[in-house]
C-alpha positions, 0 to 999 in steps of 0.5 A: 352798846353801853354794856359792851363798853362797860363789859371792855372797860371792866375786862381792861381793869380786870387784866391790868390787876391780875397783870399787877398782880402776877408780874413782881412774882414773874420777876422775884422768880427768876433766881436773884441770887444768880445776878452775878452772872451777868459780869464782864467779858474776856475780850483777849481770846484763848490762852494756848494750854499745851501739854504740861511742859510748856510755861503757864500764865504765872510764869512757871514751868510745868513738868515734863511729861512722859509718854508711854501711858494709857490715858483711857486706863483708869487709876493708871500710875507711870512707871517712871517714878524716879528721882527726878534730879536723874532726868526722869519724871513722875508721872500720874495718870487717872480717868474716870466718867467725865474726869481726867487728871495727869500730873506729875512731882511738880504739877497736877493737871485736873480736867472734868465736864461739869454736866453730862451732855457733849454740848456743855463745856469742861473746866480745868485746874492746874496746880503748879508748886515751882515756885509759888503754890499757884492753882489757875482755873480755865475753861475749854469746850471739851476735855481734849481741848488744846485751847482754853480761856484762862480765868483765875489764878490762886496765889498761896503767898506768904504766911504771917506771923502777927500781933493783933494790936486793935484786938480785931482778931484778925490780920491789918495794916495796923498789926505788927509783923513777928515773923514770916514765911514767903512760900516762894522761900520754901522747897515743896516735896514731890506732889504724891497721888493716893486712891481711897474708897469710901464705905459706899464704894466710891473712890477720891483721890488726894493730891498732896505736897507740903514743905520740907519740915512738914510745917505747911501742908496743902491737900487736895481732894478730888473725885469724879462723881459726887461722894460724900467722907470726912464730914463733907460732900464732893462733886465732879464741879470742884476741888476741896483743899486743905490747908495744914499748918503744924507746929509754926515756931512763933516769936511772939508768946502772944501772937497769931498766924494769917495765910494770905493768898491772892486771887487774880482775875480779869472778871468781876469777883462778887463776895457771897455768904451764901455759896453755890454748895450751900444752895445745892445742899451739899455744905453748910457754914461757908464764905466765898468770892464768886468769879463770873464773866457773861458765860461762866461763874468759878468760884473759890468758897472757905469754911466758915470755921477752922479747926486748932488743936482739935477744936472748932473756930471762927476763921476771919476773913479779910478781901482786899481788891485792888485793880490792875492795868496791864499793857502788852504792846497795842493790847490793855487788859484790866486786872482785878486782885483780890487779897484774901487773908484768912486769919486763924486763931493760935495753935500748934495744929491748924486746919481749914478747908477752901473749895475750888469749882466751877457753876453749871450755869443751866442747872440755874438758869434753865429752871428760871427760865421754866419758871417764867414760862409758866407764869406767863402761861397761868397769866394768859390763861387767868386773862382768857378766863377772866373775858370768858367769864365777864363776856358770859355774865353779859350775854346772860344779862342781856338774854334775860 
């Protein structure tokens, strides 16, 4: 009997070290650096997203949108491509796999399903240039969708021309402003559409606008598989940007240039060095501000370094948050307004490339979870055999 005992208790202390032992390994598992998915719920329900005609969140009128297109025929361009002062629209059309994209002179309207299974949900990012360069990223249960949760806003606000007068190498409070360039204060051309195919076969598109004296520029590229050209790798989850800065006419012979933006959201914004393309291996040297609520993670990434005048530098980036209340009669919605300043060094060419996309959160969730189980199955089997072999030991002594 007192064997037993001793062979319960031994067996108890033998469970309670491997149990030590194995459960911060269950949990260092689970992928921290994915803690931000837990975030804040939307709770204001849907946001109606109609066709293109119909005003959008930040207050502009999105283009008309002419009939008369296949939207199933791939690489599709509309005939209409007239002047539009004469009542006729441009109009775009493109399809690929799981990727859609309709747009016209003044906005583009990009759809894509970020995993291949019906089950799982699309995104959309809507870029508008009626009167501040604005992208909005939302959600939609699938590419057809008539509904969609609206979930940040990219604001391309002002370019400021300043004196760095701690010598902080970037953009403050405390610097003096020489100039600047409101982009609500400046006429964009008509949005153009252009297919290119890399070496491997693959095809991208580049959407692309600019002010009228070419001084600022913004690019944007797209694809509807992951392709790789111009040193960088793209998937069907984001768009790369480009923003172009030519021949600013400085004031100051010793002054600098900052872009400030703003990110409006009513989700949490979390700041992250190591992106989500970083962890994918897919970019390197990259910054960014992940958006995430209780379903989904958006995220708006930069590179690390900027190119002026053909030469590679550091790009300093401020975020400043502010919170926002909003009333629309009996219904309150908190804001969250992140200013981010990218401050670059002088030249007369300036180039630097931001990404917009969306996380698949299975892809990351799903291996954790995965992971979990299996520890948890090696320590119910690491239990069992522990009694097994403890139980035999007795059985063998008490036969001797």
């Amino acid at each position: 009997m007192k064997i037993k005992k001793r062979a319960i208790i031994v067996f108890l202390l033998v469970i309670f070290v491997i149990f030590t032992y194995l459960n911060p390994l269950v949990f260092a598992e689970t992928d921290p650096d994915y803690q931000y998915i837990a975030g804040q719920e939307n709770s204001s329900g849907n946001q109606q997203q109609g066709s293109p005609n119909t005003d959008n969140p930040m207050g502009s009128t999105g283009g008309n949108q002419n009939k008369g297109n296949n939207p199933n025929d791939p690489n599709q361009q509309g005939n209409d491509n007239t002047n539009p002062t004469n009542g006729k629209q441009y109009r775009y059309r493109y399809q690929k796999r799981y990727t859609i994209m309709d747009g016209a002179e003044n906005y583009t309207r990009i759809r894509s399903r970020y995993q291949d299974n019906d089950a799982e949900e699309s995104f959309e990012i809507y870029f508008n240039i009626d009167n501040t360069p604005t992208f909005q990223l939302s959600f939609l249960p699938d590419l057809n969708a008539t509904t969609s949760q609206h979930y940040f806003s990219i604001i391309i606000e002002q370019l400021i021309e300043y004196n760095d007068i701690n010598d902080n190498g970037k953009y403050d409070s405390n610097d003096g402003i020489a100039s600047s360039m409101p982009m609500s204060n400046v006429t964009f051309t008509n949005i153009t559409y252009t297919n290119n195919t890399t070496p491997e076969g693959k095809t991208y598109t580049i959407i692309e606008t600019h002010t009228t004296d070419n001084l600022f520029t913004i690019v944007i590229y797209l694809v509807s598989e992951k392709t790789s050209f111009l040193n960088n790798t793209i998937t069907n989850k984001e768009i790369k940007i480009d923003f172009k800065i030519i021949n600013y006419p400085f004031e100051s012979q010793t002054s600098s240039l900052a872009l400030i933006t703003q990110i409006k959201t009513p989700f949490s914004i979390n700041p992250e060095q190591n992106t989500y393309d970083e962890q994918q291996n897919t970019a390197t040297q990259e910054s960014g501000l992940n958006i995430s609520s209780k379903d989904h993670v958006g995220f708006f990434s930069w590179a690390n370094n900027v190119d002026v005048d053909n030469k590679t530098f550091p790009v300093n980036v401020t975020v400043i948050s502010e919170s926002e209340q909003i009333f629309s009669g009996d219904k309150q919605e908190a804001y969250t307004q992140n200013q981010v300043i990218f401050s670059y060094p002088r030249g007369e060419s300036i180039l630097h490339d931001p990404k917009i996309g969306v996380i698949s959160l299975l892809e990351n969730v799903i291996p954790s979870i995965l992971q979990l189980e299996y520890l948890s199955i090696i320590y119910l089997l690491a239990c069992l055999f522990s009694g097994i072999v403890f139980y035999g030991i007795i059985y063998y002594k008490k036969n001797r």
